[in-house]
PDB file with SEQRES, HELIX, SHEET and CRYST1 records, atoms N, CA, C and O in Angstrom:
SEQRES   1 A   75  UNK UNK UNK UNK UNK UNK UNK UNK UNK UNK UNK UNK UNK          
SEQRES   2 A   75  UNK UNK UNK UNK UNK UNK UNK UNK UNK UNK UNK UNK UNK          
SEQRES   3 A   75  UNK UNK UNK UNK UNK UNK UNK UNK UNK UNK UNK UNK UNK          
SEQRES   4 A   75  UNK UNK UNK UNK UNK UNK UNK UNK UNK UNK UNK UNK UNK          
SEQRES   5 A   75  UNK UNK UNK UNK UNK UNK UNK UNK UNK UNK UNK UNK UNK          
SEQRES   6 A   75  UNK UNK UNK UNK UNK UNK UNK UNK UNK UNK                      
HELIX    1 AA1 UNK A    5  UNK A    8  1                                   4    
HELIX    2 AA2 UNK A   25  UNK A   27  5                                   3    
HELIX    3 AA3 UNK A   29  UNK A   46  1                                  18    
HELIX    4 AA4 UNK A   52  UNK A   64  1                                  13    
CRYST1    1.000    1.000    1.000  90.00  90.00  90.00 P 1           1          
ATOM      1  N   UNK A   1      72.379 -44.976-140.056  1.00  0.00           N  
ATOM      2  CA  UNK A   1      73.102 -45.341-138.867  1.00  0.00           C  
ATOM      3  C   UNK A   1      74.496 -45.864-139.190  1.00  0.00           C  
ATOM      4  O   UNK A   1      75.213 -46.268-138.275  1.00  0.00           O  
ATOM      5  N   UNK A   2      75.014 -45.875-140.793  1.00  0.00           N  
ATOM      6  CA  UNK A   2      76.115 -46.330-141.069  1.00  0.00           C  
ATOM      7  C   UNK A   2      76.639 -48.166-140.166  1.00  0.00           C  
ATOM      8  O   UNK A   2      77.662 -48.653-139.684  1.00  0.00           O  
ATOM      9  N   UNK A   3      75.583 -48.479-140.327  1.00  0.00           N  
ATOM     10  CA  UNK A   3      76.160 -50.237-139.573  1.00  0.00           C  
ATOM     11  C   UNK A   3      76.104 -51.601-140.654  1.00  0.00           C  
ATOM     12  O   UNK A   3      75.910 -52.802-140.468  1.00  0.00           O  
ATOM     13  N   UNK A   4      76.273 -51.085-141.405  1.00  0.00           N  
ATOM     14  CA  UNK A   4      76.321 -51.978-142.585  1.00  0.00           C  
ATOM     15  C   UNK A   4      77.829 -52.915-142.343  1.00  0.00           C  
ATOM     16  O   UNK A   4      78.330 -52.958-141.219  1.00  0.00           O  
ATOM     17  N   UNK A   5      78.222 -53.365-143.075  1.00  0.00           N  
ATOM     18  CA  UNK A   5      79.646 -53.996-143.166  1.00  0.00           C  
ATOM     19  C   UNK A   5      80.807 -53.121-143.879  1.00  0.00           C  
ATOM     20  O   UNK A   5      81.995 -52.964-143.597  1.00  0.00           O  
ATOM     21  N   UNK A   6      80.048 -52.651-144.840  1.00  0.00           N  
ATOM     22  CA  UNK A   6      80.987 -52.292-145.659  1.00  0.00           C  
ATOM     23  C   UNK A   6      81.090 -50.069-145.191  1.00  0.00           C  
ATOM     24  O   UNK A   6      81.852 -49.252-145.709  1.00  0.00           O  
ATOM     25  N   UNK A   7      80.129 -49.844-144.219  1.00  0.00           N  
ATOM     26  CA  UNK A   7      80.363 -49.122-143.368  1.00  0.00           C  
ATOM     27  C   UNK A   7      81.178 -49.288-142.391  1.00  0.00           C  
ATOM     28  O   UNK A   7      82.134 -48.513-142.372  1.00  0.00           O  
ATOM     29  N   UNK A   8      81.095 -50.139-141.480  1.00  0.00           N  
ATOM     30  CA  UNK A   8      82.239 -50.687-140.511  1.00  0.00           C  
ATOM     31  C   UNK A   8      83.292 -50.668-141.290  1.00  0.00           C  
ATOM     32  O   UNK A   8      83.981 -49.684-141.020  1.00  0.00           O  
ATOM     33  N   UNK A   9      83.774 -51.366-142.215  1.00  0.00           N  
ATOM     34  CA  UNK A   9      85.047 -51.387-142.836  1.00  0.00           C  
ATOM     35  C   UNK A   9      85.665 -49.714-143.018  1.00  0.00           C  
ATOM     36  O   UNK A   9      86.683 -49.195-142.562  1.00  0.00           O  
ATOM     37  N   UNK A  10      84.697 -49.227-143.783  1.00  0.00           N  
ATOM     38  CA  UNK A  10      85.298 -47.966-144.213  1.00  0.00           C  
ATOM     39  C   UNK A  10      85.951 -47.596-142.470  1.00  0.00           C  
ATOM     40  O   UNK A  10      87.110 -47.776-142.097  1.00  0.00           O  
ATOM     41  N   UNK A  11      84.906 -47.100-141.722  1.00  0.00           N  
ATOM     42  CA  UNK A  11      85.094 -46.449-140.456  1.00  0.00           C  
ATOM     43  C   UNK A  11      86.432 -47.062-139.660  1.00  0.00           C  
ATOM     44  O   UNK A  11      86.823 -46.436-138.675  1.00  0.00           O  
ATOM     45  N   UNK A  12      87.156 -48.298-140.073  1.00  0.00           N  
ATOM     46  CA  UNK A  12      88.368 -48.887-139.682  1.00  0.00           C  
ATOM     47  C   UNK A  12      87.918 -49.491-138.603  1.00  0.00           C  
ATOM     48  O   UNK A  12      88.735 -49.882-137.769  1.00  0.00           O  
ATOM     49  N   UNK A  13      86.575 -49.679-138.412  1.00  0.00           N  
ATOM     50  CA  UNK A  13      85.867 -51.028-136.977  1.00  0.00           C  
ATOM     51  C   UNK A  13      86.372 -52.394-137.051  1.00  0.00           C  
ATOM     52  O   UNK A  13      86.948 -52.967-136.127  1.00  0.00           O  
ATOM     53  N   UNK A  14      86.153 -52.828-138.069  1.00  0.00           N  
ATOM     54  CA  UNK A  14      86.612 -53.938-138.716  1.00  0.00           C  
ATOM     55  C   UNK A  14      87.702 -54.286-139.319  1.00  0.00           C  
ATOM     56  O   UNK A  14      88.478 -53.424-139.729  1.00  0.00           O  
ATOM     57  N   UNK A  15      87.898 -55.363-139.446  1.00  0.00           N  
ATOM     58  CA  UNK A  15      89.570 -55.387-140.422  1.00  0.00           C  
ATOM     59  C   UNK A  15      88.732 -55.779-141.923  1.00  0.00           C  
ATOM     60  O   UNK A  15      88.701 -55.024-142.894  1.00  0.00           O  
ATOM     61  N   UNK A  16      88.143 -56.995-141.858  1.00  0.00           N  
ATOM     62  CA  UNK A  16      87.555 -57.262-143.185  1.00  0.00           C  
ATOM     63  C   UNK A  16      86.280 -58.029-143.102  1.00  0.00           C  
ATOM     64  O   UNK A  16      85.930 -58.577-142.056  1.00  0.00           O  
ATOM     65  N   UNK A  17      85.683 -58.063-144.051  1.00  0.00           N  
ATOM     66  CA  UNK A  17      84.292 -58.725-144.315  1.00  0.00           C  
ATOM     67  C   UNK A  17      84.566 -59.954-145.018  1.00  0.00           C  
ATOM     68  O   UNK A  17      85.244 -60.153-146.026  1.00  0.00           O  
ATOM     69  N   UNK A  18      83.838 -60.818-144.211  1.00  0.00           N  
ATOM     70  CA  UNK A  18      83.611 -62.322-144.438  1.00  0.00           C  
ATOM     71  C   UNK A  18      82.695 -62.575-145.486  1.00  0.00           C  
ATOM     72  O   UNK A  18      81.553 -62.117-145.497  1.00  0.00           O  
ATOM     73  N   UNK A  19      83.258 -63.416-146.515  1.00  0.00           N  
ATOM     74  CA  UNK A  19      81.953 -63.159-147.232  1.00  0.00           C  
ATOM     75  C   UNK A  19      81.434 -64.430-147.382  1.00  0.00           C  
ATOM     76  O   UNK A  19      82.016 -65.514-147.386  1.00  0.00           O  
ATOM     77  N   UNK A  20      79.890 -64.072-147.546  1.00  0.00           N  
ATOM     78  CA  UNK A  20      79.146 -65.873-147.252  1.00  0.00           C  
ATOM     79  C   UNK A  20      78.528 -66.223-148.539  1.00  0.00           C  
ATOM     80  O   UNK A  20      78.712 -65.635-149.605  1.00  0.00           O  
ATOM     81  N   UNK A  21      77.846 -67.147-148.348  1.00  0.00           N  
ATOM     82  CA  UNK A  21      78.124 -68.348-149.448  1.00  0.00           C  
ATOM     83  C   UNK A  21      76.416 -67.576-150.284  1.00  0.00           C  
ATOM     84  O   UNK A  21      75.743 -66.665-149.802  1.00  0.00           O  
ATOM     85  N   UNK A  22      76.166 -68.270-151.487  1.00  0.00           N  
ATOM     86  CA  UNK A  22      75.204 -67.649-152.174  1.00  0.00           C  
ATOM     87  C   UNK A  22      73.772 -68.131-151.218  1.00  0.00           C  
ATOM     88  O   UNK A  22      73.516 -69.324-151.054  1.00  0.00           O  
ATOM     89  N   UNK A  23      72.813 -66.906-150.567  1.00  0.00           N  
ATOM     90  CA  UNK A  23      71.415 -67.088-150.376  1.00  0.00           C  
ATOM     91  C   UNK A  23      71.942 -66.632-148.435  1.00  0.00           C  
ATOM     92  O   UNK A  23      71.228 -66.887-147.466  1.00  0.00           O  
ATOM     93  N   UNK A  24      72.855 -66.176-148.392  1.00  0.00           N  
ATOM     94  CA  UNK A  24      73.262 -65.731-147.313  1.00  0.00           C  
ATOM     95  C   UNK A  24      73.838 -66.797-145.755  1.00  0.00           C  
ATOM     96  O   UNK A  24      73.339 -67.922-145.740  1.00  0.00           O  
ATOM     97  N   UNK A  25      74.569 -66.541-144.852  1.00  0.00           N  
ATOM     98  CA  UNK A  25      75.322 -67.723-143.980  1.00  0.00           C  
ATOM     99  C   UNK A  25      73.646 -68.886-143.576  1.00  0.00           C  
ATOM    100  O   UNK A  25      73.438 -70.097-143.499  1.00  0.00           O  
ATOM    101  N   UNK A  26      72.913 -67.781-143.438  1.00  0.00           N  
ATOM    102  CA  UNK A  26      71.506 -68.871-142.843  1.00  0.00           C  
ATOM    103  C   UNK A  26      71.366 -69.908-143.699  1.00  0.00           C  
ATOM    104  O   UNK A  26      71.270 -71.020-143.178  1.00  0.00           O  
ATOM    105  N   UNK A  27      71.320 -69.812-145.208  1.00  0.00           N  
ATOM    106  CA  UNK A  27      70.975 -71.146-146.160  1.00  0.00           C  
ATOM    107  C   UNK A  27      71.986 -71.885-146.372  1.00  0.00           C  
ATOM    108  O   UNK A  27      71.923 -72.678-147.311  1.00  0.00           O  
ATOM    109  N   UNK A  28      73.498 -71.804-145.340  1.00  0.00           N  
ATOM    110  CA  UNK A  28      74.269 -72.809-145.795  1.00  0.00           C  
ATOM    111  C   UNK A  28      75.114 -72.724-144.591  1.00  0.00           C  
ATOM    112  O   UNK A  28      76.089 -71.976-144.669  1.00  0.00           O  
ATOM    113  N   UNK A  29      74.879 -73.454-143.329  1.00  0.00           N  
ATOM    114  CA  UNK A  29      75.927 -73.428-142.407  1.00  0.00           C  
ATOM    115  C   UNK A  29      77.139 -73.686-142.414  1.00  0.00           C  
ATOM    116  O   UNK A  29      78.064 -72.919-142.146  1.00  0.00           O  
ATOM    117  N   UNK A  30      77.200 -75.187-142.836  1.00  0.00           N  
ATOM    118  CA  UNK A  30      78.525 -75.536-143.203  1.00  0.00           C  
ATOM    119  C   UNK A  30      79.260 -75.064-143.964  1.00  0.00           C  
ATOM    120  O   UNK A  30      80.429 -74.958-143.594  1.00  0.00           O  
ATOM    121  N   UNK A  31      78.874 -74.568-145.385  1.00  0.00           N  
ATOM    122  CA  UNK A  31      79.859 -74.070-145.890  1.00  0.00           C  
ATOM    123  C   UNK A  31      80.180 -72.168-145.138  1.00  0.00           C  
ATOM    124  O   UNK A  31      81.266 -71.637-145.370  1.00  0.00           O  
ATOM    125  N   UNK A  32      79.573 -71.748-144.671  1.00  0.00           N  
ATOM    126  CA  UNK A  32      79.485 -70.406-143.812  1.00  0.00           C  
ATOM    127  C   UNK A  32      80.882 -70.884-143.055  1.00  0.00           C  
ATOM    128  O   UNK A  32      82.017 -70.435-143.216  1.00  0.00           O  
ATOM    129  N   UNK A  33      80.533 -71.694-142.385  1.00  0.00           N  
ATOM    130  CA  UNK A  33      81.377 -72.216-141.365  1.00  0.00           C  
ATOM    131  C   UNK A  33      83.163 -72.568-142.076  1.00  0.00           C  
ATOM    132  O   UNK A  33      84.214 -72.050-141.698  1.00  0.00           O  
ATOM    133  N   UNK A  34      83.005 -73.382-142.941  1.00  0.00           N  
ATOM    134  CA  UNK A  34      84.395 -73.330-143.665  1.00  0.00           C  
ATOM    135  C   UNK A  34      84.820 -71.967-144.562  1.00  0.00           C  
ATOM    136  O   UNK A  34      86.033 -71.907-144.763  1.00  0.00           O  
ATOM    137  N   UNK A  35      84.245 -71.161-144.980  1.00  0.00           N  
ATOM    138  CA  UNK A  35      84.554 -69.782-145.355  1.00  0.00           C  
ATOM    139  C   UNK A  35      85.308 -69.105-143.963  1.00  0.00           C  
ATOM    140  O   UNK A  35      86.507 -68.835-143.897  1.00  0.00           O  
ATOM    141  N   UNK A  36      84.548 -68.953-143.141  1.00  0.00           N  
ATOM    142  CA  UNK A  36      85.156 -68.414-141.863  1.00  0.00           C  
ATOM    143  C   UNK A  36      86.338 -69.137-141.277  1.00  0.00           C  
ATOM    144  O   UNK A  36      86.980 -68.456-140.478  1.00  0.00           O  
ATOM    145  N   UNK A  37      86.678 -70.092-141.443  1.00  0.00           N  
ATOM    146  CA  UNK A  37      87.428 -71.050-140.629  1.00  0.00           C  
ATOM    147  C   UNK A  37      88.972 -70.591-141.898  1.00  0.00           C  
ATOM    148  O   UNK A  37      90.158 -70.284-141.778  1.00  0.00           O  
ATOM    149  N   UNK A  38      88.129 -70.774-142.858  1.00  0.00           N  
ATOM    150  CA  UNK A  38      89.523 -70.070-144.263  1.00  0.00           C  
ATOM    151  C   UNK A  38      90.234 -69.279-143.541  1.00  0.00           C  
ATOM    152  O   UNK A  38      91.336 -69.501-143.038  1.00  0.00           O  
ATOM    153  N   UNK A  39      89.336 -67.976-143.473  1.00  0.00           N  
ATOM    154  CA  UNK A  39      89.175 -66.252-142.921  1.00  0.00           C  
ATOM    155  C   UNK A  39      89.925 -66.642-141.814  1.00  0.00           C  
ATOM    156  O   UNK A  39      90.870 -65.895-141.560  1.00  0.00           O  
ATOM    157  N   UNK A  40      89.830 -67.221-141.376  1.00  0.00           N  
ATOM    158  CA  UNK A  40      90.527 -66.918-139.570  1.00  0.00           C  
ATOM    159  C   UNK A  40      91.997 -67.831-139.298  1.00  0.00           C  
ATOM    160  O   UNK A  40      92.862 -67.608-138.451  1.00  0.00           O  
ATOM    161  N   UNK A  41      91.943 -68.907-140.306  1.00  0.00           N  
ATOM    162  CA  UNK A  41      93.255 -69.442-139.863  1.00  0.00           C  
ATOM    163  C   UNK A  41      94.684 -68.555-141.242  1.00  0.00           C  
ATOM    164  O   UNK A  41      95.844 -68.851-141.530  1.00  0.00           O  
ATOM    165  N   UNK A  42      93.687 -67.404-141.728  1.00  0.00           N  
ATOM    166  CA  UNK A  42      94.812 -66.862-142.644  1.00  0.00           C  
ATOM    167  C   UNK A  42      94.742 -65.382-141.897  1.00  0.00           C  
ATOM    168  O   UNK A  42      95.512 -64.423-141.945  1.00  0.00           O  
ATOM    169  N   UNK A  43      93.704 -65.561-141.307  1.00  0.00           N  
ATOM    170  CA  UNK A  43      94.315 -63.947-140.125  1.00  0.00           C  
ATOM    171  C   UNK A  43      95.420 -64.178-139.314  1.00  0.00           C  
ATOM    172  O   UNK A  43      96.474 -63.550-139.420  1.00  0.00           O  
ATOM    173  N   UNK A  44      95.103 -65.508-138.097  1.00  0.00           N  
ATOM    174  CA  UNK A  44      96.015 -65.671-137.495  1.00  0.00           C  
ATOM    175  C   UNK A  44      97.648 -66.158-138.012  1.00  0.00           C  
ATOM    176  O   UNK A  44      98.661 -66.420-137.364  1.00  0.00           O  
ATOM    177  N   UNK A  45      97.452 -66.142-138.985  1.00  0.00           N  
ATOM    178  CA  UNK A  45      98.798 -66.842-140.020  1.00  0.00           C  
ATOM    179  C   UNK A  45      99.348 -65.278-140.179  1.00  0.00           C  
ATOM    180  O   UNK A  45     100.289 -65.222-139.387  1.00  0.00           O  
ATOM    181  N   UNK A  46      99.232 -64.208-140.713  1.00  0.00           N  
ATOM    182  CA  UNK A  46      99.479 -62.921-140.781  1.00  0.00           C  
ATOM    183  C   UNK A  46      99.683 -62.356-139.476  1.00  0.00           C  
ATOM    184  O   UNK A  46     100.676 -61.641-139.341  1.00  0.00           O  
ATOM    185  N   UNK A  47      99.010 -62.522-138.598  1.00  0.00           N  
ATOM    186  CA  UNK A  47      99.551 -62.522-136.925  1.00  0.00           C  
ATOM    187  C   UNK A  47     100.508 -63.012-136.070  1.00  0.00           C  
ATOM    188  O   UNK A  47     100.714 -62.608-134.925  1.00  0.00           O  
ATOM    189  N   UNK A  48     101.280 -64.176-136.833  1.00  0.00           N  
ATOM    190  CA  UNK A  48     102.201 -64.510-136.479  1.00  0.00           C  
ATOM    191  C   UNK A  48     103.160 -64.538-137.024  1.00  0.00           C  
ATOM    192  O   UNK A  48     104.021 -65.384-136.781  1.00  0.00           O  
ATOM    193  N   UNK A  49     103.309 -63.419-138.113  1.00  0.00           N  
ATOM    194  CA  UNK A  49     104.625 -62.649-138.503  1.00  0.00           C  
ATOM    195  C   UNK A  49     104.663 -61.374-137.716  1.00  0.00           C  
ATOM    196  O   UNK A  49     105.657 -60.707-138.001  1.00  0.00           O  
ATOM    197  N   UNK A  50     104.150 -61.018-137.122  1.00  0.00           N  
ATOM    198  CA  UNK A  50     103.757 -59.911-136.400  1.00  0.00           C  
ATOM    199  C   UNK A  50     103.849 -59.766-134.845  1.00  0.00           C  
ATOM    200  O   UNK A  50     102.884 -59.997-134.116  1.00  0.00           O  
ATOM    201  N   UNK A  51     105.224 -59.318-134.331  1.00  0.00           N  
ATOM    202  CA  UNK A  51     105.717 -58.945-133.013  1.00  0.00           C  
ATOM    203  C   UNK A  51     104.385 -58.849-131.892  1.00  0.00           C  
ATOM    204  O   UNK A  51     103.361 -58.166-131.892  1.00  0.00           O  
ATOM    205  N   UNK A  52     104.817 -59.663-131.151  1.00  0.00           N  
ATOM    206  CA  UNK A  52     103.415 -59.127-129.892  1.00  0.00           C  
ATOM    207  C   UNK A  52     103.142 -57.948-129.385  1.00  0.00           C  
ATOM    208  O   UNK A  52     101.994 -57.610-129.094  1.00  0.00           O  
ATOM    209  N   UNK A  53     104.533 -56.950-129.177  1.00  0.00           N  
ATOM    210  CA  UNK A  53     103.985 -55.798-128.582  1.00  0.00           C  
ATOM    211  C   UNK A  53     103.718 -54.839-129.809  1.00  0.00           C  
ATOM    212  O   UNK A  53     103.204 -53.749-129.559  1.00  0.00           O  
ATOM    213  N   UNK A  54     104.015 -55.146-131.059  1.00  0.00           N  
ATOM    214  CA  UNK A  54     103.154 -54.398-132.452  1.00  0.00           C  
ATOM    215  C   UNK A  54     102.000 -54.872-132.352  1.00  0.00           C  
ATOM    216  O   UNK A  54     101.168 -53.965-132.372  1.00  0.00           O  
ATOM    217  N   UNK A  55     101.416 -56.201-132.221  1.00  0.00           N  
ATOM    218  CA  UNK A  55     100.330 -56.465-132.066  1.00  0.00           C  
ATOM    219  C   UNK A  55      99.206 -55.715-131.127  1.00  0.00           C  
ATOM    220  O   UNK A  55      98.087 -55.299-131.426  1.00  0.00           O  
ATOM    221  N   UNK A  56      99.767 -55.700-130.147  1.00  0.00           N  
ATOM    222  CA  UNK A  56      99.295 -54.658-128.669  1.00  0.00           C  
ATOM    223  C   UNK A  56      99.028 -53.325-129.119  1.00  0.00           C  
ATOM    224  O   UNK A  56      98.062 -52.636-128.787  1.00  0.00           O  
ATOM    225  N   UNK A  57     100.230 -52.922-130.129  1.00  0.00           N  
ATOM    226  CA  UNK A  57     100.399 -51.530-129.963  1.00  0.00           C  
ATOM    227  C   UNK A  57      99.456 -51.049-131.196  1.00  0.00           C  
ATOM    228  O   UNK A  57      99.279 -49.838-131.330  1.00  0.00           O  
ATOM    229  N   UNK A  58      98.929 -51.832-131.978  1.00  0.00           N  
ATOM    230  CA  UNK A  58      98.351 -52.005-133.222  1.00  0.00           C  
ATOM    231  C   UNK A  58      97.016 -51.600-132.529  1.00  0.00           C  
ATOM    232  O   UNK A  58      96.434 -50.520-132.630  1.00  0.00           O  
ATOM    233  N   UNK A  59      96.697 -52.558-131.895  1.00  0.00           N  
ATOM    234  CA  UNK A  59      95.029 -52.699-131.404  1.00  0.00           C  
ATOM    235  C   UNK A  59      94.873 -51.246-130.389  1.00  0.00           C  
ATOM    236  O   UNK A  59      94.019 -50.360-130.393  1.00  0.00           O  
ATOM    237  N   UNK A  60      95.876 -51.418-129.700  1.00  0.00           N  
ATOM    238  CA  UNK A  60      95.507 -50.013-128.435  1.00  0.00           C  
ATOM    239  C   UNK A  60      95.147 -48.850-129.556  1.00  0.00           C  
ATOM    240  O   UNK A  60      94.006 -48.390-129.501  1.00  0.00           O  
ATOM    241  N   UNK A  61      95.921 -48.415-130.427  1.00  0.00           N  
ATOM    242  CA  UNK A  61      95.583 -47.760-131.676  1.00  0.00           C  
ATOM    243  C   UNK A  61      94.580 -47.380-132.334  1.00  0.00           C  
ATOM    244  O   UNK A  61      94.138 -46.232-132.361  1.00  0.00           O  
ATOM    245  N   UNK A  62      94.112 -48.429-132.968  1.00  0.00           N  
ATOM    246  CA  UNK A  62      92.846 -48.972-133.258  1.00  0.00           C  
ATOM    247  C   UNK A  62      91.772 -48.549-132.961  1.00  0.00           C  
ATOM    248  O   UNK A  62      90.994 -48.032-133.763  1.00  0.00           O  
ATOM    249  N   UNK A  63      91.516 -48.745-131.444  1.00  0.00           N  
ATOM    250  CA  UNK A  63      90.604 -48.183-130.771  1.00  0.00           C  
ATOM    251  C   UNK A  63      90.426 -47.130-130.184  1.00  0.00           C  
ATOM    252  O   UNK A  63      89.407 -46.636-129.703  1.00  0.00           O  
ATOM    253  N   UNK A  64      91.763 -46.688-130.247  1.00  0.00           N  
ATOM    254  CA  UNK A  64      91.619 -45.104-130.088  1.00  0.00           C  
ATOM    255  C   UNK A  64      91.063 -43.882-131.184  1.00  0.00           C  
ATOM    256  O   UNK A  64      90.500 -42.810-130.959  1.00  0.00           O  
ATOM    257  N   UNK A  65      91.410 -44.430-132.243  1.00  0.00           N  
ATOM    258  CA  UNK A  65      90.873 -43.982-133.278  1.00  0.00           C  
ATOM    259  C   UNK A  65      88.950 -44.218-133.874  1.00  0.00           C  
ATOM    260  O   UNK A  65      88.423 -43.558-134.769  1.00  0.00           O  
ATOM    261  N   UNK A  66      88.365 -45.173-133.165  1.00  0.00           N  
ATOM    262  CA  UNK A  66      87.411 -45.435-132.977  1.00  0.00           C  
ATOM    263  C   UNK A  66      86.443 -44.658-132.672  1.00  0.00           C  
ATOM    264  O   UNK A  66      85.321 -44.727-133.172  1.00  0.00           O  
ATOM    265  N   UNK A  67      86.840 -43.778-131.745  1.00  0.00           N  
ATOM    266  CA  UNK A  67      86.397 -42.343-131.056  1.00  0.00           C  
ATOM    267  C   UNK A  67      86.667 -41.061-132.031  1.00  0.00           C  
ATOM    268  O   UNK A  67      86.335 -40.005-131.492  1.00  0.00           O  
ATOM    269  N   UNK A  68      87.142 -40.936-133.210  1.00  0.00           N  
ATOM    270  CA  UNK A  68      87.146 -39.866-134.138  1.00  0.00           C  
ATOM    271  C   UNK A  68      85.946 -39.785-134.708  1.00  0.00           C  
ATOM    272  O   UNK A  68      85.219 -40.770-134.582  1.00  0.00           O  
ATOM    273  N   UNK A  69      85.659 -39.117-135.140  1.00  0.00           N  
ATOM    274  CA  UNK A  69      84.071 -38.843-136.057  1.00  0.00           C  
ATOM    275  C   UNK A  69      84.312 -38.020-137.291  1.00  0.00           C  
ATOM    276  O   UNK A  69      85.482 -37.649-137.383  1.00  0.00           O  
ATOM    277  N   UNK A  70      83.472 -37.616-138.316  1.00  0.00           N  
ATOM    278  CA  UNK A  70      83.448 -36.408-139.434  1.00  0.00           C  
ATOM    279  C   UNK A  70      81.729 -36.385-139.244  1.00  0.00           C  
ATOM    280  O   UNK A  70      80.869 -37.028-138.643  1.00  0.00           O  
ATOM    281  N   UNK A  71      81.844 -34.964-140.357  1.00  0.00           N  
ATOM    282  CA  UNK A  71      80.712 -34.650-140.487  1.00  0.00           C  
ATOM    283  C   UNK A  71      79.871 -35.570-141.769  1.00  0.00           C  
ATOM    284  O   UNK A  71      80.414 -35.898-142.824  1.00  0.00           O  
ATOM    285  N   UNK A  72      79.178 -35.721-141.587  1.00  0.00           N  
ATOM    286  CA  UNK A  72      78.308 -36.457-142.457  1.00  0.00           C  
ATOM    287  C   UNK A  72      76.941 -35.376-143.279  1.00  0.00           C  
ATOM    288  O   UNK A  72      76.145 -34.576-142.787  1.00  0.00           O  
ATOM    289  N   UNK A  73      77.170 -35.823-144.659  1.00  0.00           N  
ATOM    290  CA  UNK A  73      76.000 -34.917-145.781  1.00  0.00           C  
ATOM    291  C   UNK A  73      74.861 -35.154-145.420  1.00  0.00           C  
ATOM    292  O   UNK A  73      74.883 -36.383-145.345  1.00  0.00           O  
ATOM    293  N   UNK A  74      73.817 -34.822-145.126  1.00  0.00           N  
ATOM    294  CA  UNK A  74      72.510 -35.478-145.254  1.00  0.00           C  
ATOM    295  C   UNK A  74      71.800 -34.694-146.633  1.00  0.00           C  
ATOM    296  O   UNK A  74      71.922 -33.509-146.945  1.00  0.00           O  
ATOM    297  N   UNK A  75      71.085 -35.685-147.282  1.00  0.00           N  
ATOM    298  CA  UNK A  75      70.544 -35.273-148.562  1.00  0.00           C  
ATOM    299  C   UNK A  75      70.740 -34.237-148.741  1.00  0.00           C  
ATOM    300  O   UNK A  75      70.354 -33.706-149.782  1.00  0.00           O  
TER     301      UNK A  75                                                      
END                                                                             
């Protein structure tokens, strides 16, 4: 079904994968929680070198491309 993370990434769904702490985000909230909080105040930091209507025009993009497909091997 390709829904993995590192599927999403390839497919351009995602921008990037968060990565969590050893024994997975469930065995360690808090630090889950400050990993992400890293992740997100250095996204929005990169977002605000970045024109609003590039921003707009970025995402409308984005999701248009969302709707492309290929063929896929099966065994």
């Amino acid at each position: 079904m390709r829904i993995t993370a590192p599927d999403l990434k390839e497919l351009d769904i995602i921008d990037a994968i968060v990565p969590e702490p050893a024994g997975g985000a469930q065995a360690d909230h808090a630090k889950q929680a400050t990993i992400l909080g890293e992740h997100l105040m250095a996204c929005l930091e990169e977002l605000r070198t970045v024109a609003p209507a590039e921003r707009v025009e970025a995402r409308y993009q984005k999701f248009r491309r969302m709707g492309v497909f290929g063929q896929a091997k099966f065994f």
